[in-house]
N, C-alpha and C positions, 0 to 999 in steps of 0.2 A: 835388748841385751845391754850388759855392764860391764863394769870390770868384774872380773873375778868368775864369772860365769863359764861353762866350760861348754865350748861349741865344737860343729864339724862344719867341714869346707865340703858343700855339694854342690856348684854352679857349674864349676871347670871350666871356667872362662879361662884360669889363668894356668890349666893344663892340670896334671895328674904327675908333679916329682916331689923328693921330698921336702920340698920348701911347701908344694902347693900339694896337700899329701890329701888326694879328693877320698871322699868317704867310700868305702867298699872299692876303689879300686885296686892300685898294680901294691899298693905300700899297705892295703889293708884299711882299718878300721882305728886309723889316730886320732885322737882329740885331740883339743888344745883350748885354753885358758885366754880369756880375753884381758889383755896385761895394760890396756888404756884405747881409751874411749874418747873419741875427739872430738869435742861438742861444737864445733862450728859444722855445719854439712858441708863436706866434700868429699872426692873419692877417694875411697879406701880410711875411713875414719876407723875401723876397728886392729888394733894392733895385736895378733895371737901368739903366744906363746905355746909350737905342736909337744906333747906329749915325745916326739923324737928326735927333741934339743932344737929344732928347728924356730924362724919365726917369720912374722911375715904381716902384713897388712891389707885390709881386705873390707869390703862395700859390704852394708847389709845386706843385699842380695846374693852374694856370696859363702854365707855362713849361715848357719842354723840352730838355734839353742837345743843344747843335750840336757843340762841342768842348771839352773840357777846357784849364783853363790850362797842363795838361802840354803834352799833342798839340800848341796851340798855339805852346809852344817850342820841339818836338823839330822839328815842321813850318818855324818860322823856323830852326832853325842849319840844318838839313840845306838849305834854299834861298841859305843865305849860302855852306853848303862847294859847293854845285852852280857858285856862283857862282864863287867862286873856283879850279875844277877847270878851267872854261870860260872 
């Protein structure tokens, strides 16, 4: 994972609120956006920014990629050229 990549939090190590908003539980089905990536290894190197203004910091074991920051551009043009075909 990267920056810009947009992950979910399933470990629940660090519980189920909406800082730590765990996939499928009490708050639902949030995402969030990996907003920095901290390249020395230690705990909680990934920095997320949740989909419900929240953020937080968190272990690779912690988090789970939903889509790549690629996917997520190739997915935005190709719905702008769809747009513009229609």
């Amino acid at each position: 994972m990267t920056t810009g990549d947009k992950v979910k939090y399933v470990s629940g190590l660090w519980g189920d609120t909406s800082i730590n908003p765990l996939w499928g539980g009490k708050h639902g089905e949030i995402a969030g956006i990996v907003t920095y990536k901290n390249q020395v290894i230690l705990a909680c190197n990934y920095s997320v920014k949740w989909d419900n203004g929240q953020h937080n910091s968190y272990n690779s074991e912690d988090i789970e990629l939903l889509e790549s920051l690629v996917a997520q551009e190739i997915n935005k043009m190709m719905e702008e050229l769809i747009e513009e075909i229609i």
